[in-house]
LUMMAR-446113 format. One record per atom (N, C-alpha, C, CB): x, z, y; atom name; residue in one letter; residue number from 1. Coordinates in Angstrom, 3 decimals. Glycine has a CB too. Example, Ala and Ser with C-alpha at 12.3 -4.5 7.8 and 13.67 -1.06 7.14 Angstrom:
2
13.190/7.800/-5.690/N/a/1
12.300/7.800/-4.500/CA/a/1
13.200/7.800/-3.300/C/a/1
11.308/9.046/-4.473/CB/a/1
12.850/7.080/-2.250/N/s/2
13.670/7.140/-1.060/CA/s/2
12.900/7.870/0.030/C/s/2
14.084/5.725/-0.598/CB/s/2
***
This chain:
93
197.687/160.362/-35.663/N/x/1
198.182/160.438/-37.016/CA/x/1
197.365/159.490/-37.889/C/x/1
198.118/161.889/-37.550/CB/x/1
198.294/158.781/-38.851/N/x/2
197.300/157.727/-39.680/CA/x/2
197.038/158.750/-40.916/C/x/2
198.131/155.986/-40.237/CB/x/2
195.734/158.843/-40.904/N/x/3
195.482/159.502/-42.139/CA/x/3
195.387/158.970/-43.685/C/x/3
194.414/160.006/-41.890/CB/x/3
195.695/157.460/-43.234/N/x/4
195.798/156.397/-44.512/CA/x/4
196.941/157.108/-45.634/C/x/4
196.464/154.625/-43.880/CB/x/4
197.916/157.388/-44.740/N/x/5
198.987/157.871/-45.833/CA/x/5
199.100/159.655/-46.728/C/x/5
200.417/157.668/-44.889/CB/x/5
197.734/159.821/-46.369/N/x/6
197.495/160.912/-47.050/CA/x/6
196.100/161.161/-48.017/C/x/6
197.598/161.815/-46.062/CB/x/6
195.807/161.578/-49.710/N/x/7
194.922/162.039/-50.056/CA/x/7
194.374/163.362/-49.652/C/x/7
195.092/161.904/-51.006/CB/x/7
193.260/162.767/-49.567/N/x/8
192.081/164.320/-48.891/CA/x/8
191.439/164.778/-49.851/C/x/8
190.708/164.040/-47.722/CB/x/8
191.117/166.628/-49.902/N/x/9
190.648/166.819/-50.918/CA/x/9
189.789/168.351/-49.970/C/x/9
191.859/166.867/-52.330/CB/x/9
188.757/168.167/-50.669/N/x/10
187.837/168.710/-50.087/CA/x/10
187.264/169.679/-50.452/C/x/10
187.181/168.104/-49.897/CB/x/10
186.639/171.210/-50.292/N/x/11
185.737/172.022/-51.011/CA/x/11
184.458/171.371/-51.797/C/x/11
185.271/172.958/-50.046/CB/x/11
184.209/170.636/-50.975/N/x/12
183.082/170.198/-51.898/CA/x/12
183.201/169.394/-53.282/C/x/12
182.297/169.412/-51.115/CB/x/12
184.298/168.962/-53.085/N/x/13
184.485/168.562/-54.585/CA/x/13
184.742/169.891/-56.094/C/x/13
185.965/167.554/-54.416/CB/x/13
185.061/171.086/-55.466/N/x/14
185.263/171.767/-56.528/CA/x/14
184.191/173.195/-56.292/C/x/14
186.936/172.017/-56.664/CB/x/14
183.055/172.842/-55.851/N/x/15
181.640/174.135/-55.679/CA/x/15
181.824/175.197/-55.090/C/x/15
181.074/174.800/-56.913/CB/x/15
182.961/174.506/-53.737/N/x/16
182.895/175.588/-52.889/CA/x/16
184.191/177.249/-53.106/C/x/16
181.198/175.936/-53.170/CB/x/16
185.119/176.761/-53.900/N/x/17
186.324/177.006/-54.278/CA/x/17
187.191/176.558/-54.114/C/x/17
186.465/177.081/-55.018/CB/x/17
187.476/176.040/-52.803/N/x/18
188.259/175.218/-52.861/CA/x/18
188.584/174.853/-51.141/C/x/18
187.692/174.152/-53.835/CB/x/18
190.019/175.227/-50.900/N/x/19
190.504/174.805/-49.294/CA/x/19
189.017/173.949/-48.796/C/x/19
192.261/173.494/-49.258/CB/x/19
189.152/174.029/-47.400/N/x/20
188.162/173.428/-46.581/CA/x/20
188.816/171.837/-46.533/C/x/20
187.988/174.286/-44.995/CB/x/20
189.902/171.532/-46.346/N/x/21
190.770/170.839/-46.253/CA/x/21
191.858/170.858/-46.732/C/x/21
190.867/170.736/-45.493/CB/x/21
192.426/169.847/-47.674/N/x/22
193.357/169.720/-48.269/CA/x/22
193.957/168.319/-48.160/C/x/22
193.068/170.137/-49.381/CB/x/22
195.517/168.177/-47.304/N/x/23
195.976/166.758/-47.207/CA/x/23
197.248/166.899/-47.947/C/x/23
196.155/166.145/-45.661/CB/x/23
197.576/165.937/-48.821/N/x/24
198.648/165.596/-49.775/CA/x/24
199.084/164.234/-49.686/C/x/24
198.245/165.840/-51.129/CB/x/24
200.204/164.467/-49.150/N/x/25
200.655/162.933/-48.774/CA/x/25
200.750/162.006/-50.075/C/x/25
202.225/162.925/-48.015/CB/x/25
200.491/160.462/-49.850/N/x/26
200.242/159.534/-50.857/CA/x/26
202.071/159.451/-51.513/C/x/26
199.418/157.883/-50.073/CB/x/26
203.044/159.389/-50.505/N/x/27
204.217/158.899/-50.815/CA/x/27
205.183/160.248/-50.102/C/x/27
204.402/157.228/-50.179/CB/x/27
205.444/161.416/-51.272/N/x/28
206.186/162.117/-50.842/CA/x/28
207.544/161.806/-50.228/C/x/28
206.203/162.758/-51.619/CB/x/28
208.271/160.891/-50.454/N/x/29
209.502/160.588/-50.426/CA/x/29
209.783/159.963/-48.732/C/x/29
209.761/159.544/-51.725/CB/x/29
208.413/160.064/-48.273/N/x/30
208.824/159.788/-46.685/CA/x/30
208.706/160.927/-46.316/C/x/30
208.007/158.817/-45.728/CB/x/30
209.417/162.342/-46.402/N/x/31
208.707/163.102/-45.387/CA/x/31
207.516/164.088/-45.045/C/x/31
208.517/162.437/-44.876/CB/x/31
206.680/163.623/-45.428/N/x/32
205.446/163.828/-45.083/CA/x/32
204.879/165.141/-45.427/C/x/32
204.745/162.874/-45.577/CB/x/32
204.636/166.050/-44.918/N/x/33
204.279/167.538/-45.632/CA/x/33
202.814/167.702/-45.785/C/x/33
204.805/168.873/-44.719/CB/x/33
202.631/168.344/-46.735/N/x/34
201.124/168.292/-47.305/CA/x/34
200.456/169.409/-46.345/C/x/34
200.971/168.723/-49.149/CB/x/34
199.021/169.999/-45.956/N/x/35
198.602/170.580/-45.028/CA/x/35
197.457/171.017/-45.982/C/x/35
198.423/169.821/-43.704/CB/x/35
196.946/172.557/-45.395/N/x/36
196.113/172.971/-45.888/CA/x/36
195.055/173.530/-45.367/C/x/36
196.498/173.462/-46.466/CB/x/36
193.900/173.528/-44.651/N/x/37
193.372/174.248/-43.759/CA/x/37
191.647/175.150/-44.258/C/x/37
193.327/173.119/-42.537/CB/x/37
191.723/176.343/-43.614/N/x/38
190.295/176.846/-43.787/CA/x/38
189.942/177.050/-42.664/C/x/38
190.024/177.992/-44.557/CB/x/38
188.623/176.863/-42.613/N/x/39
187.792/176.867/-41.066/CA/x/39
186.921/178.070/-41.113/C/x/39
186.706/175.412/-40.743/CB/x/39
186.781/178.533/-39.896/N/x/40
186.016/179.532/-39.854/CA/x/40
185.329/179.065/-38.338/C/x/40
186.845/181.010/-40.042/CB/x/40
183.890/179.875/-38.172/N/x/41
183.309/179.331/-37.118/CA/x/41
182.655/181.057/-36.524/C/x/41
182.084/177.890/-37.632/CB/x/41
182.573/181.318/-35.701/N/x/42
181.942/182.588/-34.855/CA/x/42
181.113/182.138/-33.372/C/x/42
183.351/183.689/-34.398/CB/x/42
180.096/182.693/-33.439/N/x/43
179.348/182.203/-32.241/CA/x/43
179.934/182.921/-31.077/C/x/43
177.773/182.453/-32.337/CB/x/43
179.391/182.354/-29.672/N/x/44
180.377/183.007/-28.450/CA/x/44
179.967/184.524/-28.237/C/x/44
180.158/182.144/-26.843/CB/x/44
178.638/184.688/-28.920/N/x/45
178.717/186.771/-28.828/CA/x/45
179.269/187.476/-30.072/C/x/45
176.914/187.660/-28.740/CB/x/45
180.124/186.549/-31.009/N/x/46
180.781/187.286/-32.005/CA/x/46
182.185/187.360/-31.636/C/x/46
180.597/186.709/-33.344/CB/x/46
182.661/186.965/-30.587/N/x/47
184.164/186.920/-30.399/CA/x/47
184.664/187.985/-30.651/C/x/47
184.638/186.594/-29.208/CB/x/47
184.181/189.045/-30.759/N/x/48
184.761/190.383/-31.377/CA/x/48
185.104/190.762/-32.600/C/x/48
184.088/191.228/-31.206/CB/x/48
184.781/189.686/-33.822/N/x/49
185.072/189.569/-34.791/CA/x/49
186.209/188.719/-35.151/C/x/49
184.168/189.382/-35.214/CB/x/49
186.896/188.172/-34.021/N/x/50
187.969/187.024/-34.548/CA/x/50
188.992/187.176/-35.598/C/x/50
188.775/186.634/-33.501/CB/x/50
189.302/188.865/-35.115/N/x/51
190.307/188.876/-36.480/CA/x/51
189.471/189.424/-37.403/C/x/51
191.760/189.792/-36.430/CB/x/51
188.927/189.547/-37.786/N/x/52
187.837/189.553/-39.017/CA/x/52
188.265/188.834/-39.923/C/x/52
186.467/189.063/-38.771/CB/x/52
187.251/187.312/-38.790/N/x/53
187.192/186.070/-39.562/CA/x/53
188.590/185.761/-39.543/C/x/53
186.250/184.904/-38.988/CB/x/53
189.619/185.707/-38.837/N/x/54
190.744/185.453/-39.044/CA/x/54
191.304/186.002/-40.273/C/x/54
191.329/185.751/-38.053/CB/x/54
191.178/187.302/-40.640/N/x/55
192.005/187.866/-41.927/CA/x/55
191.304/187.335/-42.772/C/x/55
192.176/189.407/-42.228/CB/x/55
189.888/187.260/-43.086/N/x/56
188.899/186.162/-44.182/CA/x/56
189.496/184.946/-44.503/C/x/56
187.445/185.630/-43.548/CB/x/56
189.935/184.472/-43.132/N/x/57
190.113/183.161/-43.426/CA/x/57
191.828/182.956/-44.464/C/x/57
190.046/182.343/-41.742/CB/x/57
192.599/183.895/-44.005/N/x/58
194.014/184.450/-44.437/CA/x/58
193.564/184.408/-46.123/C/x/58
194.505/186.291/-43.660/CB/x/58
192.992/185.557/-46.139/N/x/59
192.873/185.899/-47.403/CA/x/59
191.979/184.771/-48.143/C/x/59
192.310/187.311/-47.464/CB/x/59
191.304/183.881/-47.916/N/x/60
191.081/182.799/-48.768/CA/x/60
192.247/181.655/-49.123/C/x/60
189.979/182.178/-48.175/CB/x/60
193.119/181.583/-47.944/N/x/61
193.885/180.285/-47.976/CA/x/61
194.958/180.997/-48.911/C/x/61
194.460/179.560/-46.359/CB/x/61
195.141/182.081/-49.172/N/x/62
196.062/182.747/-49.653/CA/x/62
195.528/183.003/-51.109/C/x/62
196.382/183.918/-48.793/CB/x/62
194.490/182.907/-51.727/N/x/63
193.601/182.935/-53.141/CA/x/63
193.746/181.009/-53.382/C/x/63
191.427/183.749/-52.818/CB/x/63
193.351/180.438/-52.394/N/x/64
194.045/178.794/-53.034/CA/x/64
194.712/178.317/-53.077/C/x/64
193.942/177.887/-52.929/CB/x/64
195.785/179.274/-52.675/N/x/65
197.385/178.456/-52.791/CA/x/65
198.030/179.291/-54.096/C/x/65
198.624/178.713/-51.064/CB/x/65
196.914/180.085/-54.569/N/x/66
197.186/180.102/-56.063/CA/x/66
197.015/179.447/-57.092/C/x/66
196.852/180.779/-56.457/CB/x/66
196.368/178.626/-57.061/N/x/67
195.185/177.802/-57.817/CA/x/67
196.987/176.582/-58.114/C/x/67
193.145/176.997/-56.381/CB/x/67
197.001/176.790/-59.442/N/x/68
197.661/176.116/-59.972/CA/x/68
197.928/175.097/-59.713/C/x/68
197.475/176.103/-60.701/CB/x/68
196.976/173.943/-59.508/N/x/69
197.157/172.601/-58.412/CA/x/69
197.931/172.562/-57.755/C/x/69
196.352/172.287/-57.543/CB/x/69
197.398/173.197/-56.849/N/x/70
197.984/173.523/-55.346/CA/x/70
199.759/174.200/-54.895/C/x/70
196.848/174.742/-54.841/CB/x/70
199.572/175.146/-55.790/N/x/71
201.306/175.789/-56.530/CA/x/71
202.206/175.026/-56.409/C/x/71
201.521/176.055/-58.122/CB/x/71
201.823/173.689/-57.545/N/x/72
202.594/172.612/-57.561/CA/x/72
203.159/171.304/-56.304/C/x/72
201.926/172.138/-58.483/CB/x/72
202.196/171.778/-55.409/N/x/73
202.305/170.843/-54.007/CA/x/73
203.506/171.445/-53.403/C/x/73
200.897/170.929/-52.845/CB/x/73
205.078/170.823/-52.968/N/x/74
205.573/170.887/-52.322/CA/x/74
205.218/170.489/-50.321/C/x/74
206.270/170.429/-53.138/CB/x/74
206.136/171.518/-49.827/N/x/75
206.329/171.158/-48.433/CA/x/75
204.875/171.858/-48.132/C/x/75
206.593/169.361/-48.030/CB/x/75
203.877/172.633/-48.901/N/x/76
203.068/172.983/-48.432/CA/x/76
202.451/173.467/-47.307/C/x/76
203.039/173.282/-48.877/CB/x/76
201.720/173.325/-45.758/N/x/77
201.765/174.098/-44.576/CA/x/77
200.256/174.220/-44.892/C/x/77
202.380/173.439/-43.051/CB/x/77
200.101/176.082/-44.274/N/x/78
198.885/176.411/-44.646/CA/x/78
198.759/176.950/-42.953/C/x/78
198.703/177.533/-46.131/CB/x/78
197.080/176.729/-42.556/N/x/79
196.740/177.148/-41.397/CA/x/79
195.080/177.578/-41.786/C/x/79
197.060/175.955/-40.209/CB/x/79
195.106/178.243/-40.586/N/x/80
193.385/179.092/-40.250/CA/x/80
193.398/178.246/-38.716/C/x/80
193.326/181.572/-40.048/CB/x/80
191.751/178.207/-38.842/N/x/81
191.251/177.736/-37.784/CA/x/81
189.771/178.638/-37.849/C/x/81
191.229/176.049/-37.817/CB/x/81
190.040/179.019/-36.553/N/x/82
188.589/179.901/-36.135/CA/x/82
188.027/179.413/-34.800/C/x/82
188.873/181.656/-35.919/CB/x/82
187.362/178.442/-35.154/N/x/83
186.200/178.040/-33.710/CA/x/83
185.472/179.191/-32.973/C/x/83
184.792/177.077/-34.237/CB/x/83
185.199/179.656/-31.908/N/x/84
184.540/180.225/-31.124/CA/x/84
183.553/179.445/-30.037/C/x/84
185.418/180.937/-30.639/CB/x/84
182.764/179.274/-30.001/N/x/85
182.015/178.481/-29.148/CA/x/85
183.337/176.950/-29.136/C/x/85
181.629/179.521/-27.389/CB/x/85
183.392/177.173/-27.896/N/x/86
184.863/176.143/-27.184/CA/x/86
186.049/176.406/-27.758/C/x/86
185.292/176.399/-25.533/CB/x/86
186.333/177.328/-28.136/N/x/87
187.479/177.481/-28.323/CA/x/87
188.203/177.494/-29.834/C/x/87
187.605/178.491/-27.668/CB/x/87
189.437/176.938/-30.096/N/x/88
189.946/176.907/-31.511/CA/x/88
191.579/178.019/-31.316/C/x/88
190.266/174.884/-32.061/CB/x/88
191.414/178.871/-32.342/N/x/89
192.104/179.951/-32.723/CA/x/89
192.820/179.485/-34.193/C/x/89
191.079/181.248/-32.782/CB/x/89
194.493/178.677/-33.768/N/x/90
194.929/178.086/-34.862/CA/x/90
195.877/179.186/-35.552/C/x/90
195.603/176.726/-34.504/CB/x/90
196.514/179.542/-36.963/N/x/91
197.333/180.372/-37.393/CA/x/91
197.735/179.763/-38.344/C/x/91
196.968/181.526/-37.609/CB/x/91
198.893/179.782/-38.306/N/x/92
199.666/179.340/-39.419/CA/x/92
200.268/180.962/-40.822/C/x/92
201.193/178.455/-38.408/CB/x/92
200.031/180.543/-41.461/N/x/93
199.833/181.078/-42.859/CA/x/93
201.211/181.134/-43.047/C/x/93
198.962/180.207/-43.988/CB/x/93
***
C-alpha cells in the first residue's frame, strides 16, 4: 500500500487523546477509505487478559470516533489490534 496517498495523524500530536493511528486519505474522490487503529500490547503470560485489552481497546476507539474531527471523516474503518508476544489479534469496530 502507498501510504503517500494518505494523511497520518497520530496520538502524539494531541497528548495522548487521540487514535494511535489515524489515516485519511489525501484525495477522497478515489475511493480510498480512511482507517483508524488502537494498539494494544500484552506480554506472552498475560494472554489471559486479551479480551480485557480488547474491550479497552473497543472502548477507546469508540470515545474517538466521537471527537468531532473524526465524526466528520467519511468511509470511516475502525480496528483494534492486540499484540501478544508473536501474535496480532485484529477486530474490526
Amino acid at each position: 500500500m502507498n501510504l503517500n496517498i494518505f494523511r497520518l495523524k497520530s496520538e502524539m500530536e494531541v497528548q495522548r487523546k487521540y487514535p494511535d493511528i489515524l489515516l485519511i486519505p489525501k484525495d477522497r474522490e478515489k475511493g480510498y477509505n480512511a482507517v483508524m487503529i488502537e494498539f494494544k500490547y500484552l506480554k506472552k503470560n498475560e494472554e489471559n487478559k486479551l479480551q480485557e485489552k480488547q474491550e479497552e481497546a473497543k472502548n477507546q476507539i469508540k470515545e474517538y470516533a466521537e471527537f468531532e474531527e473524526i465524526k466528520e471523516i467519511p468511509n470511516l474503518h475502525k480496528y483494534t489490534v492486540v499484540a501478544v508476544n508473536d501474535k496480532l489479534y485484529v477486530e474490526e469496530v
